[in-house]
C-alpha positions as CSV (number, residue, x, y, z in Angstrom):
1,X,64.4,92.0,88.1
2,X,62.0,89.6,86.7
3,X,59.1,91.7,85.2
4,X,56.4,90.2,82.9
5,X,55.2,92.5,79.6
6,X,52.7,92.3,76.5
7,X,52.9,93.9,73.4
8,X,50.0,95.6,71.7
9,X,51.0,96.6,67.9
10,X,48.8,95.7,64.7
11,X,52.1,95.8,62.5
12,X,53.4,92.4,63.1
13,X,56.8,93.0,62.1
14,X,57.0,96.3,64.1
15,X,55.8,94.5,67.3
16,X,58.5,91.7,66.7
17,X,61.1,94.5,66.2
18,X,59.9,95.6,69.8
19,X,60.0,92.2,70.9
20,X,63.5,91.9,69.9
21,X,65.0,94.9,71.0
22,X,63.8,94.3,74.6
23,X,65.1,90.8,74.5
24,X,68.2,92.1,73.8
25,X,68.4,94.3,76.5
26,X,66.2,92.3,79.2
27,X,66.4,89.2,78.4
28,X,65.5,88.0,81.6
29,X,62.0,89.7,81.2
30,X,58.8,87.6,80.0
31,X,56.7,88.4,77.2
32,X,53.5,86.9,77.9
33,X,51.5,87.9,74.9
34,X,51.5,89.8,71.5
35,X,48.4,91.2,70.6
36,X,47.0,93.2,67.6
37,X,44.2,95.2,68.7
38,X,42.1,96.9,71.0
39,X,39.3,93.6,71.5
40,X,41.9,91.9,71.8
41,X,43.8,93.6,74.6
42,X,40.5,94.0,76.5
43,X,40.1,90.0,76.4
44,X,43.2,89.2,77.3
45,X,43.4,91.6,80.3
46,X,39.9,90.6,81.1
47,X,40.6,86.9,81.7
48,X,44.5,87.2,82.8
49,X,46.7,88.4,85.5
50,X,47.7,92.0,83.9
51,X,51.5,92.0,83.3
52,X,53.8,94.5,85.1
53,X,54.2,96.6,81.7
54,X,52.1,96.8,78.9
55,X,54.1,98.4,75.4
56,X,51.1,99.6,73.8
57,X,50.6,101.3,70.5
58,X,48.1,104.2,69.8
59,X,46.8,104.0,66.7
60,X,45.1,100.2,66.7
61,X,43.6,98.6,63.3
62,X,40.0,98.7,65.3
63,X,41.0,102.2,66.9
64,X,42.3,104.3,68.9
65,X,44.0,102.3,72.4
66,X,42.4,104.4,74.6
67,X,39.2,102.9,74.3
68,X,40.6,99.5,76.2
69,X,40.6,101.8,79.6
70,X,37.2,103.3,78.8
71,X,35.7,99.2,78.9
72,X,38.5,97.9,81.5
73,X,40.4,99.2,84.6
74,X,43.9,98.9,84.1
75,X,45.8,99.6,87.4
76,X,47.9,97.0,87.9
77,X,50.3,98.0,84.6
78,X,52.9,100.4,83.7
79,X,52.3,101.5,80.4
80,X,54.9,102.6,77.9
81,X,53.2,104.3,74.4
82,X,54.5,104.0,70.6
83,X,53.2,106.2,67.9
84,X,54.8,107.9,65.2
85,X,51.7,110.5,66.6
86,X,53.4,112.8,69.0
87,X,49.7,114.9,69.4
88,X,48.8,112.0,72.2
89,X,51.6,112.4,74.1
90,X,50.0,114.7,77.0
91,X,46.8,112.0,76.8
92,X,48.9,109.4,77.4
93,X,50.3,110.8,80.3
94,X,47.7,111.1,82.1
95,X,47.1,107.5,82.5
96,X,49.5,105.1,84.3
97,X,52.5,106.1,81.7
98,X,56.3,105.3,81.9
99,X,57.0,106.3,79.1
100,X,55.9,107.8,75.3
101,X,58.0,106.5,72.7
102,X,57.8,108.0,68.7
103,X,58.2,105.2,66.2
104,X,60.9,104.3,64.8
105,X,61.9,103.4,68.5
106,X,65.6,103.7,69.1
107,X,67.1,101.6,71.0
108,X,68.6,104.2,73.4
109,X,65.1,105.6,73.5
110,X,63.6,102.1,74.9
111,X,65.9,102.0,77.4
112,X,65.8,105.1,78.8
113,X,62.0,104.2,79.1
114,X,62.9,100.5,80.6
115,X,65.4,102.4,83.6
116,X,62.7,105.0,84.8
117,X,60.8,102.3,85.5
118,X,63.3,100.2,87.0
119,X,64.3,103.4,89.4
120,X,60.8,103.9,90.0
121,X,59.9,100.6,90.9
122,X,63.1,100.2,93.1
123,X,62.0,103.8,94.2
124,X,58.7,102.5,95.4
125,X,60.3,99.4,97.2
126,X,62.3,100.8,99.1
127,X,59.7,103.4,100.3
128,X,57.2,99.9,101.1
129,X,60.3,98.2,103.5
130,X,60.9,101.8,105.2
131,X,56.8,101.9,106.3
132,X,55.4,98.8,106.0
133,X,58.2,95.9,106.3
134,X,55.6,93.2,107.3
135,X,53.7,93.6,104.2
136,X,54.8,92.2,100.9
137,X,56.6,94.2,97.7
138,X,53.1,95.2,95.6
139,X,53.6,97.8,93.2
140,X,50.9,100.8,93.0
141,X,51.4,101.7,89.2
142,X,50.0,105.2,89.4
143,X,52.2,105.5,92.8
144,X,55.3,104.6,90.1
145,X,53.5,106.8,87.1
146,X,54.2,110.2,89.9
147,X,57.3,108.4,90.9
148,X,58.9,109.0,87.7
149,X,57.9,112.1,87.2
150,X,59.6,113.1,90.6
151,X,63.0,111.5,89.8
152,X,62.9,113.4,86.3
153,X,63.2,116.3,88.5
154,X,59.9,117.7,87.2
155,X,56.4,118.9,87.8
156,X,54.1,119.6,84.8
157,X,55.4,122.4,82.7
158,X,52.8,123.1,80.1
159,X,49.5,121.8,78.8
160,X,48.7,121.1,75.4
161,X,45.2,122.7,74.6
162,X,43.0,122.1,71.6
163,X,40.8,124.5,69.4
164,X,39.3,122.6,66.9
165,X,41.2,120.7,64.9
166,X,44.5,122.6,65.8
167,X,46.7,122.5,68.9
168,X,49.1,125.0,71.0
169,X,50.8,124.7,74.3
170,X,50.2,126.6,77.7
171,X,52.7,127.0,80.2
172,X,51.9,127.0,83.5
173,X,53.4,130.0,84.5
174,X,50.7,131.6,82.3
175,X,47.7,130.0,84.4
176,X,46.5,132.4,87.4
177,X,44.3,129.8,88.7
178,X,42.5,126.5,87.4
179,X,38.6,126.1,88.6
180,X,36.5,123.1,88.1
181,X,32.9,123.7,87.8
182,X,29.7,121.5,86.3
183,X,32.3,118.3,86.0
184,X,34.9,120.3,84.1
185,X,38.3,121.8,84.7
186,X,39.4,125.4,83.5
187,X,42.7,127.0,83.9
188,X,42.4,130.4,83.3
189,X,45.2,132.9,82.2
190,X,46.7,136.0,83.5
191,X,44.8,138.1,80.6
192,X,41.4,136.3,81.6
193,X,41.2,133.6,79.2
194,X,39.7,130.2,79.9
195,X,40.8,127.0,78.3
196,X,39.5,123.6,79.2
197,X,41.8,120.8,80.5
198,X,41.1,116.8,80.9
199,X,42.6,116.7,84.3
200,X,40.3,116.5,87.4
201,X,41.9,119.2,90.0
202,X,43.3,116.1,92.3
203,X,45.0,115.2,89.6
204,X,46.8,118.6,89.1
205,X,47.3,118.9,92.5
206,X,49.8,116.0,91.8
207,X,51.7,117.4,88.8
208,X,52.0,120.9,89.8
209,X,55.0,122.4,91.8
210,X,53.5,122.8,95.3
211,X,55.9,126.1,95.6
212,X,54.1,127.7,92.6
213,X,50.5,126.6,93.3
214,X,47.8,126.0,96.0
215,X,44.6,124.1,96.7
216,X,43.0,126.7,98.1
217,X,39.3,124.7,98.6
218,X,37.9,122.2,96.9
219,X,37.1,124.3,93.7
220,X,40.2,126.3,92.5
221,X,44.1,126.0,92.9
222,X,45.5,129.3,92.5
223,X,49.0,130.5,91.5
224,X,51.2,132.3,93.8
225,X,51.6,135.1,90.7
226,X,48.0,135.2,90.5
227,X,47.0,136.5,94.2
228,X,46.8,140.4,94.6
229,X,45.6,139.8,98.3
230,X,44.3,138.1,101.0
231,X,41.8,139.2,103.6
232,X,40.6,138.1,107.0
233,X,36.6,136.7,106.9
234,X,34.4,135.3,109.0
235,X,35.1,132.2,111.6
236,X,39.1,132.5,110.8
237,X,38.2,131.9,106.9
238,X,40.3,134.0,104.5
239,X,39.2,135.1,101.2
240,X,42.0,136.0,98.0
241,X,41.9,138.5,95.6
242,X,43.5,137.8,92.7
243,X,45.4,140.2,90.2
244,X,43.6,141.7,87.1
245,X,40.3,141.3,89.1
246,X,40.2,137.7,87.8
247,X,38.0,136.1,90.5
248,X,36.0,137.7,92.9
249,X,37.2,135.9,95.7
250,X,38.9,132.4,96.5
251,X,38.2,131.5,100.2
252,X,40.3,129.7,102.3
253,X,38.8,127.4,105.5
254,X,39.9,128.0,108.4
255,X,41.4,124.9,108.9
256,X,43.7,125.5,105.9
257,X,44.4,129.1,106.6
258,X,47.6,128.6,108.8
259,X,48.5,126.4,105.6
260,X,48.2,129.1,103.3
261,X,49.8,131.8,105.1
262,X,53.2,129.4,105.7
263,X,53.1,128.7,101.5
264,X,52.7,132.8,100.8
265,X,55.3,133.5,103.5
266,X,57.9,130.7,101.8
Protein backbone atom coordinates (compact mmCIF):
# COMPACT_ATOMS: atom_id res chain seq x y z
CA UNK A 1 0.00 0.00 0.00
CA UNK A 2 1.42 3.25 -1.10
CA UNK A 3 0.47 5.81 1.58
CA UNK A 4 2.02 9.34 1.66
CA UNK A 5 2.95 10.92 5.44
CA UNK A 6 4.55 14.20 7.13
CA UNK A 7 6.19 14.54 10.25
CA UNK A 8 5.56 17.31 12.62
CA UNK A 9 8.38 17.25 15.56
CA UNK A 10 10.50 20.43 16.70
CA UNK A 11 13.36 17.94 17.89
CA UNK A 12 15.16 17.37 14.71
CA UNK A 13 16.87 14.35 15.69
CA UNK A 14 13.71 12.83 17.26
CA UNK A 15 11.67 13.48 14.03
CA UNK A 16 14.59 11.80 11.97
CA UNK A 17 14.50 8.83 14.47
CA UNK A 18 10.68 8.68 13.33
CA UNK A 19 11.69 9.08 9.92
CA UNK A 20 13.86 6.12 10.06
CA UNK A 21 12.04 3.79 11.92
CA UNK A 22 9.08 3.98 9.40
CA UNK A 23 11.42 3.60 6.59
CA UNK A 24 12.49 0.63 7.96
CA UNK A 25 9.34 -0.90 8.25
CA UNK A 26 7.40 0.86 5.14
CA UNK A 27 9.74 1.64 3.00
CA UNK A 28 7.52 1.87 0.29
CA UNK A 29 5.72 4.78 2.01
CA UNK A 30 6.43 8.56 1.06
CA UNK A 31 7.41 11.21 3.42
CA UNK A 32 6.44 14.33 1.90
CA UNK A 33 7.55 16.75 4.45
CA UNK A 34 9.21 17.36 7.92
CA UNK A 35 8.09 20.09 9.74
CA UNK A 36 8.81 21.84 13.11
CA UNK A 37 5.93 23.60 14.26
CA UNK A 38 2.52 24.49 14.41
CA UNK A 39 2.71 27.70 11.52
CA UNK A 40 4.36 25.68 9.84
CA UNK A 41 2.02 22.69 9.66
CA UNK A 42 -0.90 25.04 9.05
CA UNK A 43 1.08 26.42 5.79
CA UNK A 44 1.95 23.44 4.47
CA UNK A 45 -1.57 21.81 4.74
CA UNK A 46 -2.98 25.10 3.65
CA UNK A 47 -1.33 25.19 0.26
CA UNK A 48 -0.87 21.15 -0.26
CA UNK A 49 -2.75 18.04 -0.87
CA UNK A 50 -2.97 16.72 2.90
CA UNK A 51 -1.03 13.33 3.17
CA UNK A 52 -2.88 10.13 4.12
CA UNK A 53 -1.13 10.25 7.73
CA UNK A 54 0.16 12.93 9.59
CA UNK A 55 2.75 11.78 12.71
CA UNK A 56 2.35 14.74 14.76
CA UNK A 57 3.85 15.72 18.00
CA UNK A 58 1.95 17.53 20.89
CA UNK A 59 3.96 19.68 22.50
CA UNK A 60 5.29 22.19 19.51
CA UNK A 61 8.19 24.92 20.15
CA UNK A 62 5.20 27.67 19.15
CA UNK A 63 2.54 25.47 21.14
CA UNK A 64 0.38 23.18 21.74
CA UNK A 65 -0.64 21.09 18.08
CA UNK A 66 -3.96 21.42 18.62
CA UNK A 67 -4.23 24.82 17.65
CA UNK A 68 -3.37 23.73 13.74
CA UNK A 69 -7.21 22.20 13.75
CA UNK A 70 -8.67 25.26 15.51
CA UNK A 71 -7.18 27.56 12.15
CA UNK A 72 -7.48 24.53 9.47
CA UNK A 73 -9.87 21.57 8.82
CA UNK A 74 -8.01 18.55 8.74
CA UNK A 75 -10.23 15.66 7.32
CA UNK A 76 -8.52 14.17 4.86
CA UNK A 77 -5.63 12.71 7.41
CA UNK A 78 -5.17 9.99 9.82
CA UNK A 79 -3.29 11.27 12.59
CA UNK A 80 -0.99 9.31 14.85
CA UNK A 81 0.19 11.46 18.24
CA UNK A 82 3.82 11.42 20.10
CA UNK A 83 4.32 12.86 23.39
CA UNK A 84 6.13 11.83 26.25
CA UNK A 85 2.55 13.59 27.80
CA UNK A 86 0.20 10.79 28.33
CA UNK A 87 -2.59 13.62 29.89
CA UNK A 88 -3.59 14.36 26.04
CA UNK A 89 -4.25 11.15 25.24
CA UNK A 90 -8.30 11.23 25.54
CA UNK A 91 -7.91 14.88 23.52
CA UNK A 92 -6.27 13.34 20.90
CA UNK A 93 -8.74 10.90 20.45
CA UNK A 94 -11.23 12.72 19.75
CA UNK A 95 -9.98 14.03 16.63
CA UNK A 96 -9.22 11.83 13.56
CA UNK A 97 -6.61 9.52 15.64
CA UNK A 98 -5.01 6.20 14.77
CA UNK A 99 -3.07 6.12 17.12
CA UNK A 100 -1.23 7.88 20.58
CA UNK A 101 2.19 6.95 20.82
CA UNK A 102 4.54 8.00 24.31
CA UNK A 103 8.02 8.98 23.35
CA UNK A 104 10.54 7.10 23.31
CA UNK A 105 8.50 5.32 20.48
CA UNK A 106 9.25 1.62 20.28
CA UNK A 107 9.40 0.24 17.42
CA UNK A 108 6.84 -2.49 18.13
CA UNK A 109 4.68 0.36 19.36
CA UNK A 110 4.82 2.20 15.79
CA UNK A 111 3.78 -0.62 14.23
CA UNK A 112 1.10 -1.72 15.95
CA UNK A 113 -0.10 1.94 15.20
CA UNK A 114 0.95 1.61 11.23
CA UNK A 115 -1.37 -2.03 11.11
CA UNK A 116 -4.61 -0.51 12.66
CA UNK A 117 -4.52 1.66 10.10
CA UNK A 118 -3.68 -0.57 7.46
CA UNK A 119 -6.83 -2.93 8.67
CA UNK A 120 -8.84 0.03 8.88
CA UNK A 121 -8.18 1.32 5.74
CA UNK A 122 -8.49 -2.14 4.01
CA UNK A 123 -11.63 -2.34 6.40
CA UNK A 124 -13.09 0.68 4.83
CA UNK A 125 -12.38 -0.58 1.16
CA UNK A 126 -13.75 -3.32 1.21
CA UNK A 127 -16.95 -1.86 2.76
CA UNK A 128 -16.74 1.01 -0.44
CA UNK A 129 -16.59 -2.12 -3.39
CA UNK A 130 -19.52 -4.04 -1.37
CA UNK A 131 -22.02 -0.57 -1.71
CA UNK A 132 -20.69 1.56 -4.07
CA UNK A 133 -18.40 -0.44 -6.76
CA UNK A 134 -18.78 2.30 -9.43
CA UNK A 135 -17.32 4.91 -7.30
CA UNK A 136 -13.59 5.13 -6.67
CA UNK A 137 -11.44 3.96 -3.25
CA UNK A 138 -11.66 7.58 -1.16
CA UNK A 139 -10.88 7.16 2.37
CA UNK A 140 -13.28 9.06 5.00
CA UNK A 141 -10.66 9.48 7.89
CA UNK A 142 -13.03 9.88 10.71
CA UNK A 143 -15.03 6.75 9.02
CA UNK A 144 -11.31 4.93 9.63
CA UNK A 145 -10.75 6.92 13.22
CA UNK A 146 -14.45 4.61 14.45
CA UNK A 147 -13.16 1.93 12.31
CA UNK A 148 -10.41 1.24 14.47
CA UNK A 149 -11.89 1.56 17.40
CA UNK A 150 -14.46 -1.25 16.21
CA UNK A 151 -11.78 -3.82 15.25
CA UNK A 152 -10.02 -3.10 18.72
CA UNK A 153 -13.04 -4.72 19.91
CA UNK A 154 -13.99 -1.67 21.94
CA UNK A 155 -16.39 1.15 22.75
CA UNK A 156 -15.25 3.99 25.06
CA UNK A 157 -14.60 2.76 28.56
CA UNK A 158 -13.89 5.72 30.64
CA UNK A 159 -13.45 9.44 30.43
CA UNK A 160 -10.77 11.34 31.79
CA UNK A 161 -12.23 14.45 33.65
CA UNK A 162 -10.45 17.56 34.88
CA UNK A 163 -10.79 19.65 38.17
CA UNK A 164 -8.45 22.22 38.14
CA UNK A 165 -5.18 21.49 37.59
CA UNK A 166 -5.64 17.67 38.57
CA UNK A 167 -7.18 14.75 36.60
CA UNK A 168 -9.20 11.33 37.42
CA UNK A 169 -10.97 8.90 35.27
CA UNK A 170 -14.78 7.96 34.93
CA UNK A 171 -15.96 4.84 33.82
CA UNK A 172 -18.90 4.63 32.01
CA UNK A 173 -20.61 2.21 33.84
CA UNK A 174 -20.74 5.00 36.51
CA UNK A 175 -22.66 7.57 34.11
CA UNK A 176 -26.63 7.25 34.44
CA UNK A 177 -27.14 9.58 31.70
CA UNK A 178 -25.17 12.36 29.74
CA UNK A 179 -27.31 15.71 28.87
CA UNK A 180 -26.15 18.55 26.76
CA UNK A 181 -27.60 21.78 27.57
CA UNK A 182 -26.55 25.68 26.71
CA UNK A 183 -23.75 24.16 24.12
CA UNK A 184 -22.31 21.85 26.74
CA UNK A 185 -22.28 18.16 27.52
CA UNK A 186 -22.71 16.64 31.08
CA UNK A 187 -22.57 13.09 32.10
CA UNK A 188 -23.98 12.74 35.28
CA UNK A 189 -23.33 9.86 37.86
CA UNK A 190 -25.30 7.32 39.63
CA UNK A 191 -24.93 9.47 43.06
CA UNK A 192 -26.00 12.76 41.15
CA UNK A 193 -22.88 14.22 40.28
CA UNK A 194 -22.25 16.20 37.13
CA UNK A 195 -18.96 16.43 35.31
CA UNK A 196 -18.39 18.22 32.06
CA UNK A 197 -17.15 16.33 28.95
CA UNK A 198 -15.66 17.90 25.40
CA UNK A 199 -17.78 15.50 23.37
CA UNK A 200 -20.89 16.71 21.55
CA UNK A 201 -23.65 13.94 22.26
CA UNK A 202 -23.30 12.63 18.34
CA UNK A 203 -20.15 12.04 19.02
CA UNK A 204 -20.81 9.72 22.11
CA UNK A 205 -23.40 8.20 20.40
CA UNK A 206 -20.44 6.77 18.29
CA UNK A 207 -18.18 5.60 21.13
CA UNK A 208 -20.61 4.14 23.45
CA UNK A 209 -21.85 0.44 23.44
CA UNK A 210 -25.29 0.78 21.90
CA UNK A 211 -26.31 -2.33 24.32
CA UNK A 212 -25.49 -0.23 27.41
CA UNK A 213 -26.74 3.22 26.23
CA UNK A 214 -29.62 5.00 24.33
CA UNK A 215 -30.32 8.32 22.46
CA UNK A 216 -33.35 8.74 23.93
CA UNK A 217 -34.15 12.51 22.09
CA UNK A 218 -32.01 14.90 21.02
CA UNK A 219 -30.91 16.05 24.65
CA UNK A 220 -29.86 13.02 26.77
CA UNK A 221 -28.53 9.45 26.22
CA UNK A 222 -29.33 7.40 29.09
CA UNK A 223 -27.97 4.22 30.49
CA UNK A 224 -29.79 1.09 30.66
CA UNK A 225 -28.63 0.97 34.69
CA UNK A 226 -29.91 4.34 35.08
CA UNK A 227 -33.86 3.86 34.03
CA UNK A 228 -36.17 3.01 37.04
CA UNK A 229 -39.19 3.12 34.57
CA UNK A 230 -40.92 4.04 31.69
CA UNK A 231 -44.43 5.24 31.19
CA UNK A 232 -46.93 5.66 28.41
CA UNK A 233 -47.68 9.73 27.50
CA UNK A 234 -49.37 11.53 25.27
CA UNK A 235 -49.56 10.81 21.21
CA UNK A 236 -47.60 7.28 21.75
CA UNK A 237 -44.61 9.36 23.49
CA UNK A 238 -43.03 7.64 26.52
CA UNK A 239 -41.46 9.42 29.30
CA UNK A 240 -38.36 7.46 31.65
CA UNK A 241 -37.87 7.68 35.12
CA UNK A 242 -34.58 7.19 36.11
CA UNK A 243 -33.16 5.59 39.41
CA UNK A 244 -32.19 7.80 42.52
CA UNK A 245 -34.80 10.39 41.18
CA UNK A 246 -32.00 11.73 38.91
CA UNK A 247 -34.12 13.35 36.09
CA UNK A 248 -37.57 14.15 36.17
CA UNK A 249 -38.30 12.67 33.05
CA UNK A 250 -36.60 11.68 29.68
CA UNK A 251 -39.25 11.47 26.92
CA UNK A 252 -39.12 9.31 24.17
CA UNK A 253 -41.01 10.28 20.52
CA UNK A 254 -43.16 8.28 19.28
CA UNK A 255 -41.40 7.57 16.42
CA UNK A 256 -38.56 6.14 18.47
CA UNK A 257 -40.64 4.44 21.12
CA UNK A 258 -40.93 0.96 19.35
CA UNK A 259 -37.03 1.56 19.27
CA UNK A 260 -36.68 1.86 22.84
CA UNK A 261 -38.83 -0.75 23.96
CA UNK A 262 -36.81 -3.52 21.53
CA UNK A 263 -33.27 -2.05 23.33
CA UNK A 264 -34.99 -2.47 27.08
CA UNK A 265 -36.40 -5.85 26.12
CA UNK A 266 -32.75 -7.07 24.62
Amino acid sequence: MDVNFIIVEDEIHSGEMLRDMIADYRPEWKLQAMLQSISETVDYLTNNEHPQIIFLDIELADGNCFSIFEQIEVKESGIVFTTAYNEHALKAFNLNSIDYLLKPIKQEELERAIGKFEMAVDFILQQHEKEETNKTNDIDYEELARSIAKTQGGYRKRFLISKRESFFKLGVEDVAYFYFDARVTFAVTFDGRQHILSQSLDKLEEELDPEMFFRSNRQTIVNVEGIDKFESYFSGKLVVKLVNNLNDKIMISRAKAGAFKDWMNH
